[in-house]
Structure formats: C-alpha cells, structure tokens
N, C-alpha and C positions, 0 to 999 in steps of 0.2 A: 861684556863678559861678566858672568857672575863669581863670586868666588865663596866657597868653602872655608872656613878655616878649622881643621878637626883634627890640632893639635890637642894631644893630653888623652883622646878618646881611647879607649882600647875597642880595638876589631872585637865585632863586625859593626860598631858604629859608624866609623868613618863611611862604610859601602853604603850603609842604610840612610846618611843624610844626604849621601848624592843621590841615591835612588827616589829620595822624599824632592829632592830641589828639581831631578828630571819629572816627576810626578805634577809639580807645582806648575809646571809650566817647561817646555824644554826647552833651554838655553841653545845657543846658539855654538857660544865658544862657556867652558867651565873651567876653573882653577880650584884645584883641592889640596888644601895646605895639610900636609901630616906629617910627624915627628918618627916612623921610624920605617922599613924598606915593606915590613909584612902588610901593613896600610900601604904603601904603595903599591904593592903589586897586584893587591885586593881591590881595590878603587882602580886601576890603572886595567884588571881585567873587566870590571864589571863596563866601566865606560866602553870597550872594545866591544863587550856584547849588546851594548844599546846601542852600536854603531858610531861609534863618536871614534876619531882618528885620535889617537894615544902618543903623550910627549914626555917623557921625566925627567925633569933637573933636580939637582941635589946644590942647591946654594950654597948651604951652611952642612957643618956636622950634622945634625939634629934635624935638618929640615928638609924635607921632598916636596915639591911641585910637580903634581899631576897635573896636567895642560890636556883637556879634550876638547876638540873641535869636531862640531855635530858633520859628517855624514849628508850624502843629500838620501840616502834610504836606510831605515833602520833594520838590523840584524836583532829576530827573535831570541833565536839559540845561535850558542856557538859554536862554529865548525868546528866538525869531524875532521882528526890528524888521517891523512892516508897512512894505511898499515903498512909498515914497513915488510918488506921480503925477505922471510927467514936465507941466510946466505943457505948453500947448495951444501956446503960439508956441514954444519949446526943443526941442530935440532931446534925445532920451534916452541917456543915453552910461550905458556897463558896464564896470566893470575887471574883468579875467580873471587871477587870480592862478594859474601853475602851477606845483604843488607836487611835486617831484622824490622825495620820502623820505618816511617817517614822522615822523621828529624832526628836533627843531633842535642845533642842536650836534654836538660828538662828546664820549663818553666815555657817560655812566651814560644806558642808554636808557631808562629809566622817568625819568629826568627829562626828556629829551627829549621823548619822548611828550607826555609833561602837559604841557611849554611850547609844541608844536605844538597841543597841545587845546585851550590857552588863546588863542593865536595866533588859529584857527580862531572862537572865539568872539568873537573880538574885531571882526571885520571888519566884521558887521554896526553895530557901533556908530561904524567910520570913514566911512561914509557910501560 
C-alpha cells in the first residue's frame, strides 16, 4: 500500500498528488492522509472516478484517511446521476449554468482544466 501524506496542502493539491502517484505507477491499495473534510471529499471523489473502491476514517480531529482500493476495471468518467421525475402535481424547474472558458482560475492551466473538470462533475451531484 502506498501512502500520501497531504496534510498542510490546500486543494486542489492534495487531488493532484494522488493523481501524480496514480500516474507513477498505479497502486494497488492507496492511503491519503489530509487535514480537513473538503480534501477529503476531493481526493475520495477523484479516486472513485479512477475506479478505486473509497473508504474514509476520521481518526483524529484534524485528520481524514482516504483508504482506495484499486478496482479490477477502471472508470474514465463518472456516472451520470439518473434524472429524478418531476412529482405529477410540481413543475419541473432546470438550472442553466453558462460556462464562459475552459478553466477556473488564472495562472497554471492544467490546473484549471482539472478544477473545471471536477466542477463539471460535480453538478450532477448538486441536484
């Protein structure tokens, strides 16, 4: 098992060194130590879309263990939420997000990219 430790980091590091250690080589089982829930849920989504099975203990105050365990097939993108069915008496309402760029931020646009990619993935889970 390899481990992480990406306490101290602010997002979106923590995501990008696990993405760098799956890159390196991909582990089998991986542990990613980080100091607060938005790293975790960040790292604990990204592993799920590189197919890794997702675990999270909260030891200490301060301290999250993301636990993934690789999958025997990897997952490119990640699944589509089924549309829920407007009930029968409610009206169906739609938010229209329009996105102006490729990335978020200015400065390093491969980080960009990837926090617009994650962004992107994320919507379906805000409902």
């Amino acid at each position: 098992m390899k481990t992480l430790d990406c306490r101290g980091l602010a997002c979106p590091q923590p995501v990008m060194r696990t993405r760098d250690a799956l890159e390196q080589g991909r582990p089998q089982e991986l542990l990613v130590l980080v100091d607060n829930a938005a790293a975790s849920e960040n790292v604990s989504r990204f592993l799920r879309r590189s197919g890794f099975e997702v675990s999270v203990n909260q030891p200490e105050n301060a301290l999250w263990e993301v636990h993934g365990l690789s999958s025997a097939t990897q997952v490119e993108a990640p699944e589509q939420a089924p549309a829920a069915a407007p009930a029968a008496d409610t009206e169906s309402r739609k938010t229209l997000v329009l996105i102006t760029t490729d990335t978020l931020g200015r400065g390093d646009d491969e980080l960009g990219a990837r926090l617009m990619e994650n962004f992107l993935a994320s919507l379906p889970e805000l409902g």
